[in-house]
Backbone as a ProteinNet text record, in pm:
[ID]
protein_1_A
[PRIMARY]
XXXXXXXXXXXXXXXXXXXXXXXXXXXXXXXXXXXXXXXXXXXXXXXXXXXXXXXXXXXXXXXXXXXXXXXXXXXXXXXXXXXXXXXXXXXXXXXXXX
[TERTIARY]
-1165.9	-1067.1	-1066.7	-953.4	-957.5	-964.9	-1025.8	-1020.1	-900.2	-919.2	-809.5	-790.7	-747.1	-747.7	-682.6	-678.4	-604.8	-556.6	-448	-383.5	-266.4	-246.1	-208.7	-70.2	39.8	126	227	274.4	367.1	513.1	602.9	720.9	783.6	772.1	785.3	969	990	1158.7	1170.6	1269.2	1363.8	1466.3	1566.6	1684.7	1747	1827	1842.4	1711.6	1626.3	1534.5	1422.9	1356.7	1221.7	1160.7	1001.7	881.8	853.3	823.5	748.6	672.3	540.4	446.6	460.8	443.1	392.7	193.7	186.8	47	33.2	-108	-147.6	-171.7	-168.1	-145.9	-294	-416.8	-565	-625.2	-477.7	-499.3	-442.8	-522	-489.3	-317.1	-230.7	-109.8	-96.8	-128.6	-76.9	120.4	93.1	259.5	393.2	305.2	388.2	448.7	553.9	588.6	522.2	516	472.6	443.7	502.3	451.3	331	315.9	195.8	103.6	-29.6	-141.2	-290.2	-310.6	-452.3	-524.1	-622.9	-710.5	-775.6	-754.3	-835.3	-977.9	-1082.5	-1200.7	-1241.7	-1380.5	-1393	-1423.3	-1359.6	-1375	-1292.5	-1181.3	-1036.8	-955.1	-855.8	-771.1	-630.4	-539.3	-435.9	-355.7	-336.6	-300.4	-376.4	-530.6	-621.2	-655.1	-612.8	-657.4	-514.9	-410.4	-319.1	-295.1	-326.5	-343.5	-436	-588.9	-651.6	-635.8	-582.7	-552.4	-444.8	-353	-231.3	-283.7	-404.5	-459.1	-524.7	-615.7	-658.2	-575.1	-483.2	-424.4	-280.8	-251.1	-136.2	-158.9	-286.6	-310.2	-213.4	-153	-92.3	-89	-31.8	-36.2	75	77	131.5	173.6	292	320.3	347.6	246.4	294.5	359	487.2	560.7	579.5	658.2	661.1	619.9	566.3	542.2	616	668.3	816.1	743.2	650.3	631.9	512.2	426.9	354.5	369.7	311	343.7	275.7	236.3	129.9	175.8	75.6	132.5	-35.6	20.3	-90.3	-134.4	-202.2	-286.3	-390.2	-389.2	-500.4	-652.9	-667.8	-820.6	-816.1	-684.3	-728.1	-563.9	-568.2	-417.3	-420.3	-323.4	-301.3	-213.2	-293	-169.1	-189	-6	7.2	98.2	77.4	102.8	199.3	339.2	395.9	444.9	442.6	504.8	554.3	672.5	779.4	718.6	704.7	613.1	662.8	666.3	719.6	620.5	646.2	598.1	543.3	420.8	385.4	476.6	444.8	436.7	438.3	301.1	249.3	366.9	449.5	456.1	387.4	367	295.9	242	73.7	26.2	-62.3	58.9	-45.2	-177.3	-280.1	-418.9	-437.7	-368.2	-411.6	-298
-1840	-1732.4	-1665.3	-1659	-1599.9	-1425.8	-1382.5	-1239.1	-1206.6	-1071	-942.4	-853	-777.9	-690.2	-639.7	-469.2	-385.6	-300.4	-309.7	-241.1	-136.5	-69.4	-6.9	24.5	47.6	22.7	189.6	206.6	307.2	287.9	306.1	287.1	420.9	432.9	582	565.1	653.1	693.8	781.7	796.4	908	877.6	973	895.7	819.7	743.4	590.8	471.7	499.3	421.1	387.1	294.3	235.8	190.9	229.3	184.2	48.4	-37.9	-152.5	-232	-246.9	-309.1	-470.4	-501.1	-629.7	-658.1	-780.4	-792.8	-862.7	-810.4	-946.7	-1030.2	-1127.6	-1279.9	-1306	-1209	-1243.5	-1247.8	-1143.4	-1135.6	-1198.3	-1239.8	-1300.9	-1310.9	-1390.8	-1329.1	-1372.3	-1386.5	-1370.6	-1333.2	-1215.4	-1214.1	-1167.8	-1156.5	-1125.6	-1013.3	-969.1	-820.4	-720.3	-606.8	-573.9	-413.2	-347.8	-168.9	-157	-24.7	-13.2	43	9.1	67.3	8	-57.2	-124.2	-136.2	-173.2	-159.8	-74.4	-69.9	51.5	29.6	192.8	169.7	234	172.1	245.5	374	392.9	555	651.6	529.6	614.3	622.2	734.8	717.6	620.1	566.5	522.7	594.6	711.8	842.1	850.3	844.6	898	780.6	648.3	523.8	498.1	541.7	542	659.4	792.4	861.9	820.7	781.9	712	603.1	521.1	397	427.7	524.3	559.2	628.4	744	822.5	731.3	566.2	501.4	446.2	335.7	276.4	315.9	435.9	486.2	667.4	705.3	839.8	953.2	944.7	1050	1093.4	1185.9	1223.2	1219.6	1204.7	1128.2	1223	1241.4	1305.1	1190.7	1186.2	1083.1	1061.9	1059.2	1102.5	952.5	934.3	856.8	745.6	674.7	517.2	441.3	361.3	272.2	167.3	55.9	-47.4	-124.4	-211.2	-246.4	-419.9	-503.1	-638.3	-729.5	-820.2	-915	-1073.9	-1073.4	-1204.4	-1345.2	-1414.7	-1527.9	-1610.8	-1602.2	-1663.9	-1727.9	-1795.9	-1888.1	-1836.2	-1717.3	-1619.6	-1519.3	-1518.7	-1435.8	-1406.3	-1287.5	-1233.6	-1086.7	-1055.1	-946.9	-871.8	-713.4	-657.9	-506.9	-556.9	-438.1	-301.2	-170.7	-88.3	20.7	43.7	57.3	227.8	307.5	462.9	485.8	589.1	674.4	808.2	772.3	842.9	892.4	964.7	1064.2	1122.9	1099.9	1191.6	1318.7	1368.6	1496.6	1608.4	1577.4	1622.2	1539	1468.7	1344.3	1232.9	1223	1030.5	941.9	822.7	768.7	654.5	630.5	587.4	464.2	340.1	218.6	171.8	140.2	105.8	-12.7	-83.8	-260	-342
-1415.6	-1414.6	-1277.8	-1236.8	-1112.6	-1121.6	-980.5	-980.8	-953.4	-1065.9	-1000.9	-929.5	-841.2	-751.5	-751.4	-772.6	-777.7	-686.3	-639.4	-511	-560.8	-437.6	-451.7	-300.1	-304.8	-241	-233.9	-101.2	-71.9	-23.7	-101.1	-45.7	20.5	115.9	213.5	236.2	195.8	204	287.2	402.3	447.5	454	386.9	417.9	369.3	447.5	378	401.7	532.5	542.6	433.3	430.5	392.6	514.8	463.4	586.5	509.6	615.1	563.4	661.5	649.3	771.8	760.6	893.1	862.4	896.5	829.8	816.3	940.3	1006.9	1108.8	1110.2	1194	1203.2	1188	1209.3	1180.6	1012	943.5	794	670.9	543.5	470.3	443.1	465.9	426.4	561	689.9	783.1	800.8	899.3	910.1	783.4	683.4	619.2	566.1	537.6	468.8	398.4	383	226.4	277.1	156.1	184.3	197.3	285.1	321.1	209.8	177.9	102.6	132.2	29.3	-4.9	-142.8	-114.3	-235.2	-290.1	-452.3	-517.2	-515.7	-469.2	-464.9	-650.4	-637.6	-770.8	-778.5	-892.3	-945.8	-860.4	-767	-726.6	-844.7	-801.1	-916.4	-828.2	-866	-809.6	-679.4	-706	-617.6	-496.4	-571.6	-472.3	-378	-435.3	-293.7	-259.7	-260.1	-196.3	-69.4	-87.9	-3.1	120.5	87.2	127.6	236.7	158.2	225.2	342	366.6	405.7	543.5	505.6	617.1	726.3	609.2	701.2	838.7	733.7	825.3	937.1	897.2	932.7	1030.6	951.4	1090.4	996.3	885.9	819.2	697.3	655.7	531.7	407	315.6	257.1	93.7	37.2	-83.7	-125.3	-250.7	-371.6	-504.9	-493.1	-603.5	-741.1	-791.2	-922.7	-868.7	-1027.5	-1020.6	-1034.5	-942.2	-950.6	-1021.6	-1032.1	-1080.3	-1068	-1162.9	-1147.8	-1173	-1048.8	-1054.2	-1035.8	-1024.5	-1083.4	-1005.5	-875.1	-801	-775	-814.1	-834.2	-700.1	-626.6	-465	-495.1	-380.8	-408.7	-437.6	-412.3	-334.1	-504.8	-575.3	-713.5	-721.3	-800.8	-881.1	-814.1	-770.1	-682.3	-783.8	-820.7	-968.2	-875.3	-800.4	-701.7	-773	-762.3	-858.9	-708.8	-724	-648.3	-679.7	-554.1	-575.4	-442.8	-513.8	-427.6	-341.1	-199.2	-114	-8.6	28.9	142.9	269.2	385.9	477.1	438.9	467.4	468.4	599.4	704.8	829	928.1	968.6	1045.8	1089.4	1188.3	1169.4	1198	1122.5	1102.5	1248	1301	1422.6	1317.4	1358.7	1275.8	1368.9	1301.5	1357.3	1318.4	1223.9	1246.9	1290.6
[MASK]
++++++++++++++++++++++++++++++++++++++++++++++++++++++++++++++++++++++++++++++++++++++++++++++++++

């Protein structure tokens, strides 16, 4: 049985825009699309490793509003069950670090 991994994902709105990173060419996925977040640590709550993950990789802060969707994608390395919310700028714009 393969592992699961629980992530967690931000779809940052202004506007008419959406943010969306791409992954580096050094990381699993190389190159590819996907809102910015990460992985849940334990004894985060969903909210709380999304904020998290957001301050890491991005340098800002982050309002986390509804849960748009939760989805379930099958890789070779395990099952990725990415859990997606409607997120907004605090203040900060955002300074990517990977």
């Amino acid at each position: 049985m393969k592992k699961v991994i629980n992530v967690v994902g931000a779809i940052i709105y202004s506007e008419d825009k959406v943010l969306c990173a791409q992954r580096s060419k050094n990381m699993s996925l190389p190159l590819m699309w996907e809102f910015p977040g990460g992985k849940i640590e334990s004894g985060e709550s969903e909210k709380e490793a999304l904020i998290r993950e957001i301050k890491e990789e991005m340098k800002c802060d982050l309002v986390v509003g509804e849960k748009v969707t939760t989805t379930e994608h099958e890789y070779e390395f395990g099952i990725v069950k990415l859990t997606t919310f409607k997120c907004t700028l605090n203040n900060q714009m955002p300074t990517l670090t990977e």
